[in-house]
C-alpha positions as a Markdown table, in Angstrom:
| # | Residue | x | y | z |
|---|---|---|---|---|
| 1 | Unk | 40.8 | -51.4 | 25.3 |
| 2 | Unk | 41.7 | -48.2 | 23.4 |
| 3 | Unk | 41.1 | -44.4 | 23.8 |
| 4 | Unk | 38.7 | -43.2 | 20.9 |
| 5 | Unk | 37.9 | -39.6 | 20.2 |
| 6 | Unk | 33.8 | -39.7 | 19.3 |
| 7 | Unk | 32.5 | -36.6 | 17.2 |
| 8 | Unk | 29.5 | -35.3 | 18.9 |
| 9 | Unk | 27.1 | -33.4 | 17.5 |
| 10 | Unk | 24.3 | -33.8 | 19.8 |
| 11 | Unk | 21.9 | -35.9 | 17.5 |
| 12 | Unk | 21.2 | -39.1 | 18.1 |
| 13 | Unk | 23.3 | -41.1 | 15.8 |
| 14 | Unk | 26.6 | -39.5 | 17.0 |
| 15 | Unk | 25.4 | -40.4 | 20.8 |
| 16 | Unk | 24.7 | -44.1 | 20.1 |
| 17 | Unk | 28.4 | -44.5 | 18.1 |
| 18 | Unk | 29.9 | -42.8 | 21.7 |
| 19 | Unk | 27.3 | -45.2 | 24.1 |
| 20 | Unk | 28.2 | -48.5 | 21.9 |
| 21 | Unk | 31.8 | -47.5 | 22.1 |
| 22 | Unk | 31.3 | -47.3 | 25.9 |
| 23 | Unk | 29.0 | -50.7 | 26.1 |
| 24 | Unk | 32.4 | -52.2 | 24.6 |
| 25 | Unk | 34.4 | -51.7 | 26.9 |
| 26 | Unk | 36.8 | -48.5 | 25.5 |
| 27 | Unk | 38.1 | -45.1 | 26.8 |
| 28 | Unk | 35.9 | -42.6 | 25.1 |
| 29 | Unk | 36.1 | -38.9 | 24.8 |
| 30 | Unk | 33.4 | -37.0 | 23.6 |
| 31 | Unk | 33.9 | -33.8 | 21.7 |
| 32 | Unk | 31.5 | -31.4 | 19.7 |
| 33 | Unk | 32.9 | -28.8 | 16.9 |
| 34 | Unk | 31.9 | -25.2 | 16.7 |
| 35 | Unk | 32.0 | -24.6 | 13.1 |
| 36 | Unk | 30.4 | -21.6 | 12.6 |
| 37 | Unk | 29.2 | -18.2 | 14.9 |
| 38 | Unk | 25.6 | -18.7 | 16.3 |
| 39 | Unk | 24.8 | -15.2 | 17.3 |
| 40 | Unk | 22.4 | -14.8 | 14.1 |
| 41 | Unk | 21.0 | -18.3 | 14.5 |
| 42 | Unk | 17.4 | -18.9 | 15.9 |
| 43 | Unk | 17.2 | -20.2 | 18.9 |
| 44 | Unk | 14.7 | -23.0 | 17.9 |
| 45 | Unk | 17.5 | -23.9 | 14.8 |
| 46 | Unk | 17.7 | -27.5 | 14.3 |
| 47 | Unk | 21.0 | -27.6 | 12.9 |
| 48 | Unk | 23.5 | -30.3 | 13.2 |
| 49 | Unk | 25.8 | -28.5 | 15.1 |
| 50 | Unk | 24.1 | -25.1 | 16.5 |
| 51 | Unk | 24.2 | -24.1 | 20.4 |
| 52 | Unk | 20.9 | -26.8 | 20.9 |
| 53 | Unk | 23.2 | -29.7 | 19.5 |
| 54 | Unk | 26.6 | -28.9 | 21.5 |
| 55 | Unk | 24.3 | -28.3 | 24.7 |
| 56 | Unk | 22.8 | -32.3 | 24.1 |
| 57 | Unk | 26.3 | -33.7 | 23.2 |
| 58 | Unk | 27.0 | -32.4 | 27.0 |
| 59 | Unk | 23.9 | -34.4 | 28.4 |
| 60 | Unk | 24.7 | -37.4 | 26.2 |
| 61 | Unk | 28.4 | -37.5 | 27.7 |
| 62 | Unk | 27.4 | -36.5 | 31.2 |
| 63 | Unk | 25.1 | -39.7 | 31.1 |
| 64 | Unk | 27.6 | -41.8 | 29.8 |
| 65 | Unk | 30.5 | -40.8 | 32.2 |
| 66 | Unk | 32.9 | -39.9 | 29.8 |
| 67 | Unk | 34.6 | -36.5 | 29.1 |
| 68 | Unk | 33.4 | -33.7 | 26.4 |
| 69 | Unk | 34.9 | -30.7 | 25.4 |
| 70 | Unk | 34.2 | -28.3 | 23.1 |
| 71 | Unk | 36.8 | -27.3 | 20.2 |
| 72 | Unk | 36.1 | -24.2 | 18.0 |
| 73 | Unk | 37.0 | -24.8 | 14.2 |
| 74 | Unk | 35.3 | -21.8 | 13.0 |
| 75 | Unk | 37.9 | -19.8 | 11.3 |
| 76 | Unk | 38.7 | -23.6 | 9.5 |
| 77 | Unk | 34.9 | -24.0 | 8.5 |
| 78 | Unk | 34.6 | -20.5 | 7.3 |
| 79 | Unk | 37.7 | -21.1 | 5.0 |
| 80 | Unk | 37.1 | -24.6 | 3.7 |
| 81 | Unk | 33.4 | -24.8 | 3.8 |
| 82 | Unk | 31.3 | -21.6 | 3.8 |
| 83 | Unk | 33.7 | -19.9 | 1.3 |
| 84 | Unk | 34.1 | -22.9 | -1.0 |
| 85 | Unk | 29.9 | -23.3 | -0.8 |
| 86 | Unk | 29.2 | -19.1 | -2.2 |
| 87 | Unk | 32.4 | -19.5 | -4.7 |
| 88 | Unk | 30.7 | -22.7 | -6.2 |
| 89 | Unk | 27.2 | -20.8 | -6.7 |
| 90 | Unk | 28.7 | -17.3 | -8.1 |
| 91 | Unk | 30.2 | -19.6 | -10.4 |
| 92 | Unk | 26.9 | -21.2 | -11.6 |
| 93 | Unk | 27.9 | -25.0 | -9.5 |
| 94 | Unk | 26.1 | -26.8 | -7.0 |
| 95 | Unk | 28.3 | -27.2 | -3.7 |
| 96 | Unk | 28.4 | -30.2 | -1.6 |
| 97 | Unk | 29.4 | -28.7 | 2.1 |
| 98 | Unk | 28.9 | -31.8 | 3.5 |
| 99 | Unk | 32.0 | -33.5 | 1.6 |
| 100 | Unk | 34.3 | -30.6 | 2.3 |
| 101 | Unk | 33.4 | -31.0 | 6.0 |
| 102 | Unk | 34.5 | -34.1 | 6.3 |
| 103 | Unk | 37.5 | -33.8 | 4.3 |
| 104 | Unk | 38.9 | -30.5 | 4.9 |
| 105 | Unk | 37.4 | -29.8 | 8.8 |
| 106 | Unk | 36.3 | -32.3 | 10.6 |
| 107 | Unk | 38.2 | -35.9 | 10.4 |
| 108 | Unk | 41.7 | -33.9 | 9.6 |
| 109 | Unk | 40.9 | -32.0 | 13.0 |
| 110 | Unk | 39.7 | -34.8 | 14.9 |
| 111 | Unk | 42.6 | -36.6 | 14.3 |
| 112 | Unk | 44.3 | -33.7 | 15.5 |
| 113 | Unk | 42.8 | -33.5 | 18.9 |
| 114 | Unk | 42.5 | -36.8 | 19.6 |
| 115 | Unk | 45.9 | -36.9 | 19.6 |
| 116 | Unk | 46.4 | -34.1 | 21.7 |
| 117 | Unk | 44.1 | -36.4 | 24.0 |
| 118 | Unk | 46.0 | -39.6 | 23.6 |
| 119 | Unk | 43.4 | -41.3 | 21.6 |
| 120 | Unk | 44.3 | -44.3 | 19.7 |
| 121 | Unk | 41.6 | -43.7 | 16.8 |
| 122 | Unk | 38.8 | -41.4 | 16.1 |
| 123 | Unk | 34.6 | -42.3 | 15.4 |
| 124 | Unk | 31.8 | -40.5 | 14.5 |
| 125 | Unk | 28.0 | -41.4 | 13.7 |
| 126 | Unk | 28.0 | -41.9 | 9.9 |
| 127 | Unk | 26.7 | -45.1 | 8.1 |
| 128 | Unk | 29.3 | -46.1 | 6.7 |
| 129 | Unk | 32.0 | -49.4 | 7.1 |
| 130 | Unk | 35.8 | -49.6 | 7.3 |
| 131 | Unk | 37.6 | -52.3 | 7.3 |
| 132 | Unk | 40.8 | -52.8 | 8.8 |
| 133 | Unk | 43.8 | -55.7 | 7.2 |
| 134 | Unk | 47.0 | -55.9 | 7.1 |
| 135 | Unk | 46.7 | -55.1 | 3.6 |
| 136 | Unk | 45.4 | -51.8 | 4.5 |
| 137 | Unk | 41.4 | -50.2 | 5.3 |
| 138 | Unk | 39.1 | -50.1 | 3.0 |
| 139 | Unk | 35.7 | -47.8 | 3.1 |
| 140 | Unk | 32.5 | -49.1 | 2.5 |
| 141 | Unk | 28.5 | -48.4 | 2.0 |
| 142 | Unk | 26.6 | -48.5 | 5.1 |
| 143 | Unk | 24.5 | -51.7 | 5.2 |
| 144 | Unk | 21.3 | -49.7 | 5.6 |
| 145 | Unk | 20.6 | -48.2 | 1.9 |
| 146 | Unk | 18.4 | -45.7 | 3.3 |
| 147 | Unk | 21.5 | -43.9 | 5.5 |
| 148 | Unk | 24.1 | -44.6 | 3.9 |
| 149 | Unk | 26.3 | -41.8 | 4.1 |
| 150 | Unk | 29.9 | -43.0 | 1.7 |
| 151 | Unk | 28.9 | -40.5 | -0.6 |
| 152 | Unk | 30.2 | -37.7 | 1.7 |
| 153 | Unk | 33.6 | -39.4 | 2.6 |
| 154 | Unk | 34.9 | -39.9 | -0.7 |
| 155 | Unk | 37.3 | -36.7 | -0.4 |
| 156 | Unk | 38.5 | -38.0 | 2.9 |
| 157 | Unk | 42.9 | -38.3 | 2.9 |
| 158 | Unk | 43.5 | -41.7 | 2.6 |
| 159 | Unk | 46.2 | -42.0 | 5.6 |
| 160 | Unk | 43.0 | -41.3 | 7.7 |
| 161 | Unk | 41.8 | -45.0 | 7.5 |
| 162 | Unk | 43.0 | -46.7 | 9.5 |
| 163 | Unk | 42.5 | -44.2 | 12.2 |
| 164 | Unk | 38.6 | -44.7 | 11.8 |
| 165 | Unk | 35.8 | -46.6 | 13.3 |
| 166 | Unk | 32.1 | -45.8 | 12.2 |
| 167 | Unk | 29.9 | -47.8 | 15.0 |
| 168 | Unk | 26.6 | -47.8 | 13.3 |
| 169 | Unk | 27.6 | -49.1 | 10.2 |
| 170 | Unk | 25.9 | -52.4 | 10.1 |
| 171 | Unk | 23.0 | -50.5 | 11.7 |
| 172 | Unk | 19.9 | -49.6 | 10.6 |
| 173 | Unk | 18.6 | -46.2 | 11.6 |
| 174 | Unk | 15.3 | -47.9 | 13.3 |
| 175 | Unk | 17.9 | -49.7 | 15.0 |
| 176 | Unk | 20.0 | -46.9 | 16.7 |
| 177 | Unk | 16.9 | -45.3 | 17.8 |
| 178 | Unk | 15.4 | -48.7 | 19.7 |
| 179 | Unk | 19.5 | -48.3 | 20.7 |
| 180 | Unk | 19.0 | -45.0 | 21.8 |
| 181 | Unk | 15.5 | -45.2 | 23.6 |
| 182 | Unk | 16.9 | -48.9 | 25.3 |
| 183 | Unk | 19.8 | -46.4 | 26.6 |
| 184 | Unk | 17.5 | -43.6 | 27.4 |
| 185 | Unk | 19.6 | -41.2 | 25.7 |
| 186 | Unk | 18.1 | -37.8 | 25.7 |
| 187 | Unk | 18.3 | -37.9 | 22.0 |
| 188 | Unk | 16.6 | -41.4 | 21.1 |
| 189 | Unk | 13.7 | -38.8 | 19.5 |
| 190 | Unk | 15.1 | -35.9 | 18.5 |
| 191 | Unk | 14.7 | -35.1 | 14.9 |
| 192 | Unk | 16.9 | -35.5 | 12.2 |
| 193 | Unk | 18.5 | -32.0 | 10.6 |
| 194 | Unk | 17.5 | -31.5 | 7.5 |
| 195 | Unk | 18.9 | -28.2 | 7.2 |
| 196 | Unk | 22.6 | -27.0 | 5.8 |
| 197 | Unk | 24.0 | -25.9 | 9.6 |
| 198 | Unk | 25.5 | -22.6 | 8.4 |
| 199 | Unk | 22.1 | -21.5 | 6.7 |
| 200 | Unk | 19.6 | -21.8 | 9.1 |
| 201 | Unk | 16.7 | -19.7 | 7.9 |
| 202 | Unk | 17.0 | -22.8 | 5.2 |
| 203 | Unk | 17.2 | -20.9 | 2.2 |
| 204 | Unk | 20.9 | -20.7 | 0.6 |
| 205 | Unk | 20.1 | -17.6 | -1.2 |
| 206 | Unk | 20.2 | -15.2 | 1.7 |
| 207 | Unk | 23.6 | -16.7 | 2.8 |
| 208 | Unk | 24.8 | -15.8 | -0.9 |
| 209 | Unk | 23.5 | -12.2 | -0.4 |
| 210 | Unk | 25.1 | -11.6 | 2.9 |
| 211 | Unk | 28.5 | -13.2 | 1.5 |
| 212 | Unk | 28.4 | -11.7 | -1.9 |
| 213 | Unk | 26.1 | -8.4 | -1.8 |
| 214 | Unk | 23.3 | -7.8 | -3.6 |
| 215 | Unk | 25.3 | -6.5 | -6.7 |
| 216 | Unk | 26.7 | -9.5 | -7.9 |
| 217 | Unk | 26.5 | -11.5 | -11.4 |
| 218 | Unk | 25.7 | -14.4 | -9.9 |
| 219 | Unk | 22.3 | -12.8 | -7.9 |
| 220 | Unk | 21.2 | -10.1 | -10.5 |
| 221 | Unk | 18.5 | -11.1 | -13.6 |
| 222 | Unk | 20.0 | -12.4 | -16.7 |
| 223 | Unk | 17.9 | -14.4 | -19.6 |
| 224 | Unk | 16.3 | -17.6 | -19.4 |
| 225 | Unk | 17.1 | -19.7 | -22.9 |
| 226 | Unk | 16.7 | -22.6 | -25.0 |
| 227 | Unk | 19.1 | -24.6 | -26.2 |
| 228 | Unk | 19.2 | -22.9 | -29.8 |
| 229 | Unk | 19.6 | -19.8 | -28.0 |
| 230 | Unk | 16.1 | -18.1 | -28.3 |
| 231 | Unk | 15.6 | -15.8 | -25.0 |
| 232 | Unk | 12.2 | -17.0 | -23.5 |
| 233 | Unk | 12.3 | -15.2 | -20.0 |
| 234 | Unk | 14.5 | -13.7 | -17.3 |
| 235 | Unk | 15.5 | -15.0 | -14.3 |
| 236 | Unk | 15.9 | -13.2 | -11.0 |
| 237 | Unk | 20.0 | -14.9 | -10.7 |
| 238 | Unk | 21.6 | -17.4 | -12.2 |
| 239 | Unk | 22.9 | -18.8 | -8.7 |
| 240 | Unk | 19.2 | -19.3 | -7.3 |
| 241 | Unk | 19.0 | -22.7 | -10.3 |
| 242 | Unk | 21.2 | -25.9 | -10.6 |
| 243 | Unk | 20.4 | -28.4 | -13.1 |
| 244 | Unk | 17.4 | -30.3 | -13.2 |
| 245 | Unk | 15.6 | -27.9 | -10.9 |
| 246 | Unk | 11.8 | -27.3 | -12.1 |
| 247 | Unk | 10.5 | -25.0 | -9.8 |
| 248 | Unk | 11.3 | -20.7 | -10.1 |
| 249 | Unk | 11.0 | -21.1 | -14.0 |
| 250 | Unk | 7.7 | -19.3 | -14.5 |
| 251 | Unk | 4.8 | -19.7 | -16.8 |
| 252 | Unk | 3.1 | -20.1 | -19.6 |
| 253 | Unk | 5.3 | -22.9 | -21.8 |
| 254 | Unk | 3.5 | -25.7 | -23.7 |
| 255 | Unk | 5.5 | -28.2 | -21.3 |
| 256 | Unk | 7.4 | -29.1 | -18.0 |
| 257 | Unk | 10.6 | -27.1 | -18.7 |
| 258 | Unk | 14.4 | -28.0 | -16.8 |
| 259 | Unk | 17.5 | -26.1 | -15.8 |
| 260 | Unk | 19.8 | -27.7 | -18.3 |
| 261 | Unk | 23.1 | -26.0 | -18.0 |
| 262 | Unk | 24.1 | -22.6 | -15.9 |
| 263 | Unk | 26.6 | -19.8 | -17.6 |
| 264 | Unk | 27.8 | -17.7 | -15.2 |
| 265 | Unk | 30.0 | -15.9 | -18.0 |
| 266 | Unk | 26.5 | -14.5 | -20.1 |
| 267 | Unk | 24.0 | -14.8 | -16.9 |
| 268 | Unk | 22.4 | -17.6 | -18.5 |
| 269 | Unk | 19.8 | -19.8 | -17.4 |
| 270 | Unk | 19.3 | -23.0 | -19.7 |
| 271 | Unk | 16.1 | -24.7 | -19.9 |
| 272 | Unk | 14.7 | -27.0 | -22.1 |
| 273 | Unk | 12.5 | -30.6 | -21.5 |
| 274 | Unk | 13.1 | -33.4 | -19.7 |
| 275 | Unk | 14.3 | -35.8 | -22.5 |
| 276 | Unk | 16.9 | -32.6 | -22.7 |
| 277 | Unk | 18.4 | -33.2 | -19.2 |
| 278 | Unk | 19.9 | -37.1 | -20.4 |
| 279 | Unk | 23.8 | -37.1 | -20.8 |
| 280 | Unk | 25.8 | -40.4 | -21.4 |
| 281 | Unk | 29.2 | -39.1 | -20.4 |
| 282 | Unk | 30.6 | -37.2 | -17.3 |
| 283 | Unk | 33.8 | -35.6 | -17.0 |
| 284 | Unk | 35.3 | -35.5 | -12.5 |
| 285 | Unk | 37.9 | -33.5 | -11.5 |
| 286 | Unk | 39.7 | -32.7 | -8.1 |
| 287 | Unk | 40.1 | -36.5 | -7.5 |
| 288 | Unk | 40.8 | -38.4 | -4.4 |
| 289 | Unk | 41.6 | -42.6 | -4.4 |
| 290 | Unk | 40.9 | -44.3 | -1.2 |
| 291 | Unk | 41.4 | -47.4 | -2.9 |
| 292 | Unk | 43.9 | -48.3 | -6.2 |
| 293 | Unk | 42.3 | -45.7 | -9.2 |
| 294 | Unk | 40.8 | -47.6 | -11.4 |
| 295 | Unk | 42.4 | -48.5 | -15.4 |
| 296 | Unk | 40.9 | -47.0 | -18.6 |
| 297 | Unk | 38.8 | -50.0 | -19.8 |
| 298 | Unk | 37.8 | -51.3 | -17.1 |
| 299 | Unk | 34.0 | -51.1 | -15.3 |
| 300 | Unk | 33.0 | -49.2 | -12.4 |
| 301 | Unk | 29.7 | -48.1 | -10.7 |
| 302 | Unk | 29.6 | -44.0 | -9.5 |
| 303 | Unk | 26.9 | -42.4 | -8.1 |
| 304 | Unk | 25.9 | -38.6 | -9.0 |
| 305 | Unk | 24.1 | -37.5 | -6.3 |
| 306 | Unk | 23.4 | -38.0 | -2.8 |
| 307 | Unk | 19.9 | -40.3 | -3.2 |
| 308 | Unk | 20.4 | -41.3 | -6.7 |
| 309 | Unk | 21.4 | -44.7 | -7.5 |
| 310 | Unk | 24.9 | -45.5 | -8.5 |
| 311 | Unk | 24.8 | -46.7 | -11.9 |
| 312 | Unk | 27.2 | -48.8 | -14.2 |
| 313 | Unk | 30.0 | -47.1 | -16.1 |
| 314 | Unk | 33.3 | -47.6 | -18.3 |
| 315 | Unk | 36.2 | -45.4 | -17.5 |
| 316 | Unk | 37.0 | -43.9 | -20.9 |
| 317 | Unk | 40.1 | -41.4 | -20.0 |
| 318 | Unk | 41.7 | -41.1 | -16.8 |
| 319 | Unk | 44.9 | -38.0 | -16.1 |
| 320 | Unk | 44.2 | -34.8 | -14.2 |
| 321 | Unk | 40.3 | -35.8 | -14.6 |
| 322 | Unk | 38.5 | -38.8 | -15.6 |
| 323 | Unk | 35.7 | -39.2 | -17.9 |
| 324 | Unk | 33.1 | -42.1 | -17.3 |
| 325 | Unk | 31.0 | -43.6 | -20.1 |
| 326 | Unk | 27.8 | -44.5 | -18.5 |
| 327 | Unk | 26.3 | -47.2 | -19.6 |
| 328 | Unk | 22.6 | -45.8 | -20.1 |
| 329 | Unk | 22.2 | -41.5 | -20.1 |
| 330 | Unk | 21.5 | -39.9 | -16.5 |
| 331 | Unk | 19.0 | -37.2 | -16.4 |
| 332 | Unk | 20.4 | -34.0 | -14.6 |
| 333 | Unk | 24.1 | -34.6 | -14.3 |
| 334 | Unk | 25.4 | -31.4 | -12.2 |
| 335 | Unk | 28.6 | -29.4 | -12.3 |
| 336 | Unk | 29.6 | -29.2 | -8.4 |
| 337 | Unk | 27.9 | -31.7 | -6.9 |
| 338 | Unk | 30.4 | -35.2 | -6.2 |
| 339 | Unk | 30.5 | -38.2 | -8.5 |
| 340 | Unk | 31.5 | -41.2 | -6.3 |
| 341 | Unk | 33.2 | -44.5 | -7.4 |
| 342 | Unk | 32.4 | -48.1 | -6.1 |
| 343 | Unk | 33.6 | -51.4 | -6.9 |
| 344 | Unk | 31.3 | -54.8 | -6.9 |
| 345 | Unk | 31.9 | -54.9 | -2.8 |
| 346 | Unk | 30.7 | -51.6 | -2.0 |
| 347 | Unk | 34.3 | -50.4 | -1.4 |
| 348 | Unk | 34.0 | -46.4 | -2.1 |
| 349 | Unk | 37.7 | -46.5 | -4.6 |
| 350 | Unk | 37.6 | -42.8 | -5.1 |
| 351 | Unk | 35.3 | -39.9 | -6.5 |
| 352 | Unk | 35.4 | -35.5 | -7.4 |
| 353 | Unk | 33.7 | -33.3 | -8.5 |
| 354 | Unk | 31.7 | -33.1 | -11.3 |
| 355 | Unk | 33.5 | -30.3 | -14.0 |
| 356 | Unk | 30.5 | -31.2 | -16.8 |
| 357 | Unk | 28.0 | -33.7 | -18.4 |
| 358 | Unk | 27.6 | -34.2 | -22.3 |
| 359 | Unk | 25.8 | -36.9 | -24.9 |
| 360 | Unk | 28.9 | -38.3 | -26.8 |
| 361 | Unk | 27.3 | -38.1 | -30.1 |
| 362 | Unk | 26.7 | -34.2 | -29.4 |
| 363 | Unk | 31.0 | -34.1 | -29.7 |
């Protein structure tokens, strides 16, 4: 039997991971993270972690007879997280919080605490597989394609591994909740958050205002251009797009117009069509291996954003960044947002961020 440290944040995946845990036969302590100040936050918020979450994490535990406590991680979120999240935008990029979270907040600080508590290893409610050998742990896709959540652990420190258990990973999410209701968790039917947890009037924008003031570059108009550089509107802030977004463009063009590419230098907006947003190559920095990195030549899959599929691609250079030749063009390829490696198993080997996308033949 060991002692594991369960991340609880009141939903209902989190509570199944901490009741299968228990069902095993295991010492588990539950504990929920303050990440952020909730005085501003409506009291109806559905955030992952607001006061409604930490206050069901407490009737999850209390039903399970095991311990929770409460651990606040604000001033850690605000540095890693929130701050990281406006920078990105001011500087025309599109954030992922959630991988900086993980990375930088949550499973560093876990592993902290549950050590504090004696715990042997740590869990939480993600989709996602590790396995454990004696040559090492390896992380892997969820086996439910619709959950799957390895594309916001790829930033994790590797050393973590072997520490980690993810419960639901060879569940399906129709499975946790017949779990759930079988248990009669008090979260079996609570709705999934579909909101970033620090922003909970939904909208981005008014976080960007409150952290950046109104007079700033990245929130005041600037022009709206083509790609051969003729000015065909203004937009209302350059950090309000991220390429491949349609809507907020206006009016009155022949055809469906894209954001192609953000310049935060000139205020920029570009747009241009559809068959515009396709780029063969793309160029990751800030890199992380969980697994052996892979060698120039050889074939990988990588995956560009969150529901997109992960496609087929060479690794053409590989040194402070690495630059993938894809083997068919991907339509809106954003700076900011993670690129995340595979191999043929479904082992995550690694990922970044993406610095830029570009059309070989265009170099």
């Amino acid at each position: 039997m060991s002692r594991i440290l369960v991340a609880m944040s009141g939903g209902v995946d989190s509570s199944v991971a901490a009741a299968l845990l228990v069902e095993a036969g295991h010492d588990v302590v539950g504990v929920t993270m303050k990440t952020y100040c909730y005085s501003e936050t409506p009291s109806h918020s559905k955030t992952c972690c607001g006061l409604d979450g930490i206050l069901d994490a407490k009737r999850v535990a209390a039903a399970l007879d095991i311990p929770h406590y409460v651990f606040d991680v604000e001033e850690d979120f605000t540095r890693d997280v929130i701050d990281d999240f406006v920078q990105e935008y001011a500087v025309g990029r599109t954030p992922n919080p959630c991988v900086n979270c993980n990375s930088k907040t949550k499973f560093k600080e876990l592993l902290a605490r549950g050590r504090a508590l004696g715990c042997d290893q740590i869990a939480s409610g993600h989709y996602v597989r590790v396995r454990h050998s004696d040559g090492g742990s390896a992380l892997l896709r969820g086996l439910d394609p619709d959950k799957d959540q390895s594309y916001f652990l790829w930033a994790m420190p590797k050393e973590i591994l072997p520490k980690l258990l993810f419960p639901l990973g060879d569940l399906t999410k129709t499975e946790v909740r017949a779990q759930a209701r079988a248990l009669e968790l008090i979260t079996a039917d609570k709705p999934e958050s579909q909101e970033i947890c620090f922003v909970p009037t939904g909208d981005y924008r008014d976080l960007l205002k409150k952290r950046l003031g109104d007079v700033h570059p990245a929130l005041e108009p600037g022009p709206l251009v083509r790609r051969d550089g003729s000015v065909v509107g203004e937009h209302g802030g350059y950090a309000g797009f991220t390429v491949g977004q349609r809507k907020g463009l206006g009016g009155g063009f022949p055809e469906s117009l894209f954001v192609l590419e953000v310049r935060p230098t000139t205020r920029e907006v570009v747009i241009g069509t559809r068959d515009e947003l396709f780029e063969d190559t793309v160029e990751i920095s800030q890199l992380n291996w969980l697994a052996a990195a892979p060698l120039v030549g050889s074939s990988v899959v990588v995956q560009l954003r969150y529901r997109s599929e992960a496609v087929p691609a060479v690794v053409s250079r590989l040194d402070e960044s690495l630059v993938l030749a894809l083997e068919a063009p991907e339509a809106a390829i954003s700076p900011g947002q993670s690129a995340v490696l595979f191999d043929a198993d479904a082992r995550v080997i690694g990922g970044g961020r993406i610095a830029r996308g570009y059309t070989r033949a265009s170099i």
